[in-house]
C-alpha positions in Angstrom: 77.4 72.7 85.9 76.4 70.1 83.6 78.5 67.2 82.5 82.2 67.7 82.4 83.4 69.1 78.6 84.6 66.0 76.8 87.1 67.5 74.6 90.6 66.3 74.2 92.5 68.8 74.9 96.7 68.8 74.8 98.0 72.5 75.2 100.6 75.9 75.8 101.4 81.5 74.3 104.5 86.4 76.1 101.5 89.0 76.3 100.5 92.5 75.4 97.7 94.0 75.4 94.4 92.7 73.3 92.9 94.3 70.2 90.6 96.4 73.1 93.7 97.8 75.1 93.4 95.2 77.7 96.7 95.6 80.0 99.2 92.9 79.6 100.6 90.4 82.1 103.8 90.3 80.6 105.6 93.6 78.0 106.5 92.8 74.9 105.5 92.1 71.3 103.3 88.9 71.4 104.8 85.0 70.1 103.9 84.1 67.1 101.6 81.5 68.0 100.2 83.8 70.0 99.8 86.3 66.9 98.5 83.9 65.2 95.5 82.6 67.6 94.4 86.4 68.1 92.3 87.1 65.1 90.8 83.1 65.6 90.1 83.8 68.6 88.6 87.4 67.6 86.4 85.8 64.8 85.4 82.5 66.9 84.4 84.7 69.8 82.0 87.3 67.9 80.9 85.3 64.8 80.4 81.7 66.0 79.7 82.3 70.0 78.0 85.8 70.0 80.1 85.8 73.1 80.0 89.0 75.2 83.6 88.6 76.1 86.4 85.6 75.8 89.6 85.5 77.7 92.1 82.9 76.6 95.4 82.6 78.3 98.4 80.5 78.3 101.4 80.4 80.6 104.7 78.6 79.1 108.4 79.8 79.6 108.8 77.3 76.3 106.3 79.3 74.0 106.2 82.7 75.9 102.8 83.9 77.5 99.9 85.0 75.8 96.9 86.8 77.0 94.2 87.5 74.9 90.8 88.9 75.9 87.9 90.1 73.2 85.2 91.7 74.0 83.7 93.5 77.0 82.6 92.9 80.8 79.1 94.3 80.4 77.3 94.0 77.6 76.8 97.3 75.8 79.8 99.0 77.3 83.4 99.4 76.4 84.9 97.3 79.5 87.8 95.0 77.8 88.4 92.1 80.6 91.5 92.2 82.2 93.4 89.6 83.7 92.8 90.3 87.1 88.6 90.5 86.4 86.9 88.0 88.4 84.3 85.6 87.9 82.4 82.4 89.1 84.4 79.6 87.6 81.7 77.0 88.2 83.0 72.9 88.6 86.3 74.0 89.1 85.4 74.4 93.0 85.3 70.8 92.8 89.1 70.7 92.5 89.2 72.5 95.3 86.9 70.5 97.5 88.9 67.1 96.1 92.1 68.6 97.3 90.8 69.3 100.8 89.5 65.8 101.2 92.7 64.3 100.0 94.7 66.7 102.8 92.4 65.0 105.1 93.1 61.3 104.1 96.6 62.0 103.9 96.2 63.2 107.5 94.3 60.0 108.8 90.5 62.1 109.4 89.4 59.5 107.1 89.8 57.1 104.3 89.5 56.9 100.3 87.3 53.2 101.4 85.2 54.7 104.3 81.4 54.5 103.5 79.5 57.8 103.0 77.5 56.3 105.6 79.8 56.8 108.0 79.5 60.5 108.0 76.0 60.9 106.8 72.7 58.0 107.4 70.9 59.4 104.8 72.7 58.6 101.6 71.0 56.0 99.4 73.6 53.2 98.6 75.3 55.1 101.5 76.8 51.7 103.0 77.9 50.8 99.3 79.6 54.8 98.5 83.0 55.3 99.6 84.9 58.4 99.4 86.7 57.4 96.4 83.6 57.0 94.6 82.5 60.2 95.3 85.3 61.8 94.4 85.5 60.0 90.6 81.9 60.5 90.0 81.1 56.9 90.0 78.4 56.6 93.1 75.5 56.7 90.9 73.8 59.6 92.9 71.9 61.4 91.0 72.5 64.9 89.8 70.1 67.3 90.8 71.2 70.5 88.9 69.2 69.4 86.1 66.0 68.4 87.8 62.8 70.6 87.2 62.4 71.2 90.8 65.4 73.0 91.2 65.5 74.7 87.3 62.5 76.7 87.9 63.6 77.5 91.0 66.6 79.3 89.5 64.3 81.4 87.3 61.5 82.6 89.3 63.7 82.7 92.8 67.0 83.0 91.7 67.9 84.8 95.2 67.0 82.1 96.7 69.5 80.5 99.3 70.2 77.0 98.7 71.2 74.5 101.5 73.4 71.4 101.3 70.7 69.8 103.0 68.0 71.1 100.5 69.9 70.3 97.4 70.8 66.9 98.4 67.0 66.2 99.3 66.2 66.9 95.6 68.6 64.4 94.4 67.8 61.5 97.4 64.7 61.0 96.1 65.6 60.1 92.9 66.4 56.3 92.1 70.0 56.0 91.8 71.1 55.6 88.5 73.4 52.4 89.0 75.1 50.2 92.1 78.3 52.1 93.2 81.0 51.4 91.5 79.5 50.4 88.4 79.3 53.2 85.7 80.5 57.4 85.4 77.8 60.3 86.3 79.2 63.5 86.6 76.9 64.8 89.7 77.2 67.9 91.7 76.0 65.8 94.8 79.2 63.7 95.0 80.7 67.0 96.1 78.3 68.8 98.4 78.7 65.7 100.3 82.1 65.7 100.4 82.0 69.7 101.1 79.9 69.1 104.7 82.1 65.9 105.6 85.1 68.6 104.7 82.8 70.7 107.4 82.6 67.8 109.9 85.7 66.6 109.9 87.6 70.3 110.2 84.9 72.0 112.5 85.2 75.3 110.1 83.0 76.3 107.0 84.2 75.1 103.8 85.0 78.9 102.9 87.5 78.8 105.9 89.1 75.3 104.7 89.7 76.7 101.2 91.3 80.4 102.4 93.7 78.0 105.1 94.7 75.1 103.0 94.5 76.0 99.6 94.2 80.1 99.1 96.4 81.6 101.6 99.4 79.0 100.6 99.3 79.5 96.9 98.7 83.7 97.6 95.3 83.6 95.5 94.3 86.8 97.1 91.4 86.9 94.2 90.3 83.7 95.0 87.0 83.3 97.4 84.1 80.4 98.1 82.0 82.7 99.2 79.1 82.0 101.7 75.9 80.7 100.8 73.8 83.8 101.5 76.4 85.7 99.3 75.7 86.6 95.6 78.1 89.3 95.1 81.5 89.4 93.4 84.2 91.2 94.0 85.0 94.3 92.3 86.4 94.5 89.4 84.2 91.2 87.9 82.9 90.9 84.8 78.8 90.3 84.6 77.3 87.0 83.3 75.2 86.1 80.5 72.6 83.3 79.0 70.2 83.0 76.3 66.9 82.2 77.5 66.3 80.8 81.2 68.1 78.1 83.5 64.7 75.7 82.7 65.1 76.0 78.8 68.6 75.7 78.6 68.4 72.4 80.4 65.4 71.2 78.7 67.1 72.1 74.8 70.5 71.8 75.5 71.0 75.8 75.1 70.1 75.4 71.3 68.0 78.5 70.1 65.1 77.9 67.4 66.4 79.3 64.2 64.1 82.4 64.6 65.9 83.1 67.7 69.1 82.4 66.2 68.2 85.0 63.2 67.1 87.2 66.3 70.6 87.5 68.1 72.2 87.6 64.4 70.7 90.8 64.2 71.5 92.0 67.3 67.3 92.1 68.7 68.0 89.3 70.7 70.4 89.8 73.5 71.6 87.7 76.5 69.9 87.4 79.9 72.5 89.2 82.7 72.3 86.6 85.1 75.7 87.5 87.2 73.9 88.0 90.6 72.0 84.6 90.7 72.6 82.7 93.9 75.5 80.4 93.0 74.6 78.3 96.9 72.9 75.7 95.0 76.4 74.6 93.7 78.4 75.4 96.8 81.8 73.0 96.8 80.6 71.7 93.9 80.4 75.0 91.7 80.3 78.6 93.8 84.0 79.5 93.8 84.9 82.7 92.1 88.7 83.8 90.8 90.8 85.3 88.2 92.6 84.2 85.1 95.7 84.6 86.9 94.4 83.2 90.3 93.1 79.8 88.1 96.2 79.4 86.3 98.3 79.2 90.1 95.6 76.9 91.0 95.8 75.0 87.8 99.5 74.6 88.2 99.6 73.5 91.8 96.6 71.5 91.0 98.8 69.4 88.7 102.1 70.1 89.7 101.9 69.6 93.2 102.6 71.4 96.4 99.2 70.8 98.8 99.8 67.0 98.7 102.6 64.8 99.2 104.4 63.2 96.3 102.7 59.9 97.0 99.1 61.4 97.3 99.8 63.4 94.4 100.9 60.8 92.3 97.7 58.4 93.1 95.6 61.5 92.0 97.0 62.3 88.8 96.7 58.0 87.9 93.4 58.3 89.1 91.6 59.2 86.3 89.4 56.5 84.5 87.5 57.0 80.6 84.2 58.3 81.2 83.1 56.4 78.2 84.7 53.1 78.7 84.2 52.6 74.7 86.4 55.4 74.3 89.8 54.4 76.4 91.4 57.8 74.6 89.0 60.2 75.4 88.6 62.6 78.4 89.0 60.7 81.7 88.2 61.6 85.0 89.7 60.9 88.4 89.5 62.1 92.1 88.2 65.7 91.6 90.5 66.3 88.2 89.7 65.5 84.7 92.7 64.5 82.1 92.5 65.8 78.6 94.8 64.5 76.5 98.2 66.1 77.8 96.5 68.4 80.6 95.1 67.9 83.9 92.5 70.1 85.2 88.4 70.9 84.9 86.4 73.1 83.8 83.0 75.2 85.0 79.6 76.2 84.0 77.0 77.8 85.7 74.7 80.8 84.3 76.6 82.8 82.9 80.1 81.7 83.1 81.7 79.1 81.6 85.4 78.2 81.8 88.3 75.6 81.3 91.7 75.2 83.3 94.6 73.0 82.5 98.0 72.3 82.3 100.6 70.1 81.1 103.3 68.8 83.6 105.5 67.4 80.7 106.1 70.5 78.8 104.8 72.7 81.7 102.2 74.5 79.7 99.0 76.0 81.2 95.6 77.1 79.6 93.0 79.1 80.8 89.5 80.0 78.8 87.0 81.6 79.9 83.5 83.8 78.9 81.2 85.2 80.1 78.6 83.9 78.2 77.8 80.7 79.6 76.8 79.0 75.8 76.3 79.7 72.1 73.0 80.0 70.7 73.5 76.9 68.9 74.4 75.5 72.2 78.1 75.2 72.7 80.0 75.3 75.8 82.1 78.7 75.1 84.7 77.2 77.2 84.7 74.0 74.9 85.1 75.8 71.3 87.6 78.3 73.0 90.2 75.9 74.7 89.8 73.7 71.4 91.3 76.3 69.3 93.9 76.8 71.8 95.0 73.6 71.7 94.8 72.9 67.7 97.5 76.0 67.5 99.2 74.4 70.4 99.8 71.2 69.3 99.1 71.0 65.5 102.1 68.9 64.1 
């Protein structure tokens, strides 16, 4: 779960069944946007992204739906993705976790100004961090996902069950990168810390908080965080890829050499299957697992409300800031939720996976993108280059 996508997104496609047969969420002949975006889609997916399979959606009663999935499940198999596939959609969790604390502040457990310290002595700057700043990424704690101490851990243990505890020790004894409050780092300890105060303050795992508060209400029946010693998905799920290992796609960027590159063009190069790696390292930050339907529910009540109050809702949705303060009208990110252009939402990546969800509460338009291959060999977020395409069709003109 490296740093958020910065891509400025704005967004909206009635469904049939994809070029593979995939089953349809809605009859009927497709839109013609949505006719339009299929062979793009088709061509971006297998000539740019050597992408084992893509699944781009879009809900919007003004455009009609469109469902669109290429590819397969597992590689070297006839296994079109269906709607109702499910996968590990990575930093979206942290929506999740943001919306649990924010049930909690709105319930008195605790406050958006209350020091980290007050739930936990350990914390550098932890007199200094409050919630809030947790929550917008700006506490200056260090992110440890891309630290070599827990990189080659992926590869040679990648059973391995990650604690909070352990994962936060990694980052704790870095030097933070800047005084609270004074600069953006997208960092997955921000939101394991916020997952065990979740713990503290509820007295029930995280898991439990997410199936009771957010899950059950919304009927995401596909939806799971699942616990940490857990690296199973759900039947039916589609298996994740990545070129090369955890360590090297860190250290590069997930660029190939151009030997490599030549390699996977001719098809003697293939991506790692990496779909049964221990996700606990990312926990609330980045172990959640759903569907395409699922996320786009989640998206929508992410944005257009239901599990906060109108007041609460409306403070999170002004909350986000510019991550690049030279850049006032690029992506921005607030309390757990990113703004691109006209959506609100996040997006996720972990090995294998990588996704986008967002929607639109002025023209009520949501978009999901997904693959499972978690980059390109010349390094691009799938997620990114997908949703991007989305969106020029969307809102070209």
């Amino acid at each position: 779960m490296p740093p958020l996508l910065m891509i400025a997104l704005v967004a909206g496609c009635t469904a049939t069944a994809g070029p593979t047969g995939t089953p349809s969420p809605t009859a009927g002949a497709d839109p013609a946007y949505c006719a339009e975006l299929r062979p793009t889609i088709a061509a971006i997916s297998e000539d740019e992204l050597k992408a084992t399979g893509v699944v781009v959606y879009v809900r919007s009663a003004e455009l009609g739906d469109c469902f669109i999935s290429i590819g397969t499940r597992v590689l070297g198999e006839d296994q079109p993705i269906g709607m109702d596939d499910q996968f590990r959609i990575g930093s979206n969790t942290k929506t999740m976790t943001g919306t649990v604390i924010l049930q909690l502040v709105q319930a008195g457990a605790l406050s958006l100004d209350d020091p980290v310290s007050k739930y936990r002595d350990d914390v550098p700057n932890g007199d200094e961090i409050t919630i809030d700043q947790m929550l917008t990424m700006r506490s200056g704690l260090v992110d440890y996902s891309d630290l070599p101490e827990l990189t080659q851990a992926m590869d040679e243990t990648p059973d391995r069950v990650w604690t909070p505890d352990e994962v936060l020790a990694l980052s704790f004894a870095e030097p933070p990168a800047f005084p609270p409050g004074e600069g953006y780092l997208y960092s997955n300890a921000n939101t394991v810390l916020l997952g065990l105060i979740i713990e503290q303050l509820t007295g029930t795992p995280v898991e439990e908080a997410f199936q009771t508060r957010l899950f059950e209400p919304l009927g995401m029946e596909s939806t799971l965080l699942p616990p940490l010693s857990s690296d199973v998905i759900p039947e039916q799920h589609a298996h994740g890829y990545m070129f090369g290992t955890v360590a090297d796609v860190v250290a590069t960027g997930g660029v190939l050499t151009p030997a490599q590159i030549e390699e996977v063009d001719a098809g003697t190069l293939l991506p790692n299957d990496v779909t049964d790696n221990n996700p606990s390292w990312g926990w609330a930050a980045g172990a959640g697992i759903s569907t395409t339907a699922d996320l786009a529910d989640w998206a929508e009540a992410l944005v257009g409300g239901g599990l906060l109050d109108d007041e609460m809702q409306k403070q999170r949705l002004e909350s986000p800031m510019p991550v690049d303060p030279d850049a006032p009208d690029g992506s921005a990110y607030g309390q757990a939720i990113a703004r691109y252009g006209a959506l609100y939402g996040h997006t996720g990546e972990l090995p294998g996976y990588n996704s986008f969800m967002g929607h639109d509460p002025v023209r009520d338009i949501t978009v999901i993108a997904w693959s499972n291959l978690m980059s390109a060999p010349d390094g691009r977020l799938t997620a990114n280059v997908l949703s991007q395409a989305v969106i020029d069709e969307l809102y070209r003109g």
